[in-house]
C-alpha positions as CSV (number, residue, x, y, z in Angstrom):
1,X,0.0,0.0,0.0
2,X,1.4,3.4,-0.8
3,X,0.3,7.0,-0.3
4,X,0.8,9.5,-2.8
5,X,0.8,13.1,-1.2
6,X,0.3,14.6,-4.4
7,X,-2.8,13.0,-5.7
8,X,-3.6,12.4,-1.9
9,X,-4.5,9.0,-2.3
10,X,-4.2,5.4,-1.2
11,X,-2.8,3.0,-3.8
12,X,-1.6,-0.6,-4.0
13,X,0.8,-2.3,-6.0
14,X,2.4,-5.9,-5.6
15,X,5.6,-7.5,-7.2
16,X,5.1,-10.9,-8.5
17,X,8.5,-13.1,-9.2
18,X,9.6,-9.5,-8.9
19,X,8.0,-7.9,-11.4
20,X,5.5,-4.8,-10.2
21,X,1.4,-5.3,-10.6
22,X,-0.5,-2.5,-10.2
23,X,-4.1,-2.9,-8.4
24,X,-6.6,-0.3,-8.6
25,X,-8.8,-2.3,-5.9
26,X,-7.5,-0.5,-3.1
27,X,-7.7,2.9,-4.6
28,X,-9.0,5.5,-1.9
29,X,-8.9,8.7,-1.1
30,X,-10.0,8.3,2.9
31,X,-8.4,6.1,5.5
32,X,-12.0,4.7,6.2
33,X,-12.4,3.9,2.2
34,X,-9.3,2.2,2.6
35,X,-10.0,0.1,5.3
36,X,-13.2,-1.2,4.1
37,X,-11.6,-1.9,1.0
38,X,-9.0,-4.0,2.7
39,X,-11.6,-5.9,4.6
40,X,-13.8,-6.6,1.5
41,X,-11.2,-7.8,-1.4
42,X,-7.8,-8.2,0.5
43,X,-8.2,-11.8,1.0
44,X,-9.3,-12.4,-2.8
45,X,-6.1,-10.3,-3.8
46,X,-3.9,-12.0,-1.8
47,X,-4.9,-15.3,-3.4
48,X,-5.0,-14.1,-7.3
49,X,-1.2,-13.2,-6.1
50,X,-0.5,-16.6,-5.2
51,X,-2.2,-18.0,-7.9
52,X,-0.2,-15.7,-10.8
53,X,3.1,-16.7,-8.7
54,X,2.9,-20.6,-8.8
55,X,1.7,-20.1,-12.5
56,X,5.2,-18.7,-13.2
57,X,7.0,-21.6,-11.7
């Protein structure tokens, strides 16, 4: 998760088999947005992550 003072945003990005993927699912511009963005898809995206990463081996 990253925040970007100059948009003033939340952002996320993850690096599979070290190349960068950018997510736009976690995009928010509040702390609560974020949060209940985290609750609702971090799971899911945590999994497609794994998924993509054992599909490179």
């Amino acid at each position: 998760m990253y925040f970007n003072i100059y948009s003033d945003e939340f952002s996320g990005e993850a690096r599979i088999n070290g190349a960068p993927n950018v997510t736009y699912t976690f995009d928010a511009k509040t702390l609560d947005d974020l949060t209940d963005k985290l609750k609702k898809n971090l799971a899911d995206e945590l999994r497609e992550i794994r998924r993509r990463s054992n599909q490179a081996d």
